[in-house]
N, C-alpha and C positions, 0 to 999 in steps of 0.2 A: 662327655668325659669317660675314659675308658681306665678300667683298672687293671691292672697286668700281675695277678698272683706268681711271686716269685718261685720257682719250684724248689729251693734248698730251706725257706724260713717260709711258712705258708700266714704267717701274723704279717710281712712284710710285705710293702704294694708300693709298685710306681705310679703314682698318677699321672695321666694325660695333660697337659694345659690346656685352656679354654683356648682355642684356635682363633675365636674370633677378637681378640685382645689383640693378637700378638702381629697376626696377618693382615694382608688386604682383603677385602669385599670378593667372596667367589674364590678363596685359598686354603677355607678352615675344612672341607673336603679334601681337600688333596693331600697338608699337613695330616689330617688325622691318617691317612692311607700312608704317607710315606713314616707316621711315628710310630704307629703298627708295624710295618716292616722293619724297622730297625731294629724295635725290642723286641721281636720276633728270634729276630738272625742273634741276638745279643744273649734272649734267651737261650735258646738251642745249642748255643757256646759252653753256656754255665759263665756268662760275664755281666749280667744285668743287674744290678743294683738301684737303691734308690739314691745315691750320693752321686750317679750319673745322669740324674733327670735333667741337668743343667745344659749338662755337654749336648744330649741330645736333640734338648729343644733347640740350638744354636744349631743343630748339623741341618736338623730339619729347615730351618729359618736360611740357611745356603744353599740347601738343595733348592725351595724357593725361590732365592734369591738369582740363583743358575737358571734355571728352566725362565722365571720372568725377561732376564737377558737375551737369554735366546729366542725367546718370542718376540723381544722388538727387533733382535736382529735380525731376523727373518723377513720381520717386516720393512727395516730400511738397513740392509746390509752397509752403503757404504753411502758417506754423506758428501756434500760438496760445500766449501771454504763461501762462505754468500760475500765474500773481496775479487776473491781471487778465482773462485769456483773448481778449484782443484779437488781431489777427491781426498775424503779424509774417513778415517774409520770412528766411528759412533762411539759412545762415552758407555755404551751399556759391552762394549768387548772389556771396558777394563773391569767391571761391573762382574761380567764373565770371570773372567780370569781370577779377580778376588776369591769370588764366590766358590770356584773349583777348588785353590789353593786351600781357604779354612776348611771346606769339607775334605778334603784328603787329608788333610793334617787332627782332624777330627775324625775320622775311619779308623787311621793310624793308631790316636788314642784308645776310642775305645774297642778297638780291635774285632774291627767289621771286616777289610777288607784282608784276606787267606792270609799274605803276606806277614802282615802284624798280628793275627790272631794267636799264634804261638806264643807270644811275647806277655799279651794277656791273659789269655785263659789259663783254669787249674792245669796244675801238673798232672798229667796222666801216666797212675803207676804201669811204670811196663809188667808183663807178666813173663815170668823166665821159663824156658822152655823144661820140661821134665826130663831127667837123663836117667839112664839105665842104671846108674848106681843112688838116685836118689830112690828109686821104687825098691830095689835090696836092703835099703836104710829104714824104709817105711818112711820118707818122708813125703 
């Protein structure tokens, strides 16, 4: 379990979940790698909170669930109808495709990927340029 000290409240901490709970046998490694990079990139936004531990354990748990996908379709891309033997595409592409979907739609939220980052993060005061009559002003 990893603790991730938030840098605006230093009393306030995300906790990690127990990986092996939540995942398969041989997944609570790669979960912890990919929950670390999240709250990483989340952190270094100024977006990471602990009311988003939720979302992120579900982004991670798609990320997961994608890469699993893509490991069996690697291993039998395309299947055959055992009637008719026609070829038919595997249960783990729609598996895929779910799994993409909630994780972009979970990026989007908590404003991981560029696109949406603006959308979440604090407002950043712009600084206005100095002009020749504010230095005559003293301001």
């Amino acid at each position: 379990m990893n603790v991730i000290p938030l840098p605006v409240a230093p009393s306030v901490e995300i906790i990690e979940p127990s990986w092996a709970e939540y995942v398969g046998p041989g997944e609570p490694e790669r979960a912890s790698e990919l929950w670390r990079l999240v709250t990483t990139e989340m952190r270094d936004a100024g977006t990471l909170s602990p009311a988003n531990g939720h979302a992120i354990r579900r982004l991670v748990a798609a990320y997961l669930a994608w890469e699993r996908a893509h490991a069996e379709i690697a291993l039998h891309p395309v299947l055959k109808a055992k009637r008719t033997g026609t070829p038919a595409h595997s249960a783990w592409h729609t598996v895929a495709r779910d799994a993409d979907a909630a994780a972009q739609q979970l990026e989007a939220r908590l404003g991981i990927c560029p696109r949406s980052r603006a959308k979440v993060a604090p407002a950043q005061r712009r600084r206005t340029a100095s002009k020749p009559a504010d230095r005559y002003l003293g301001r």
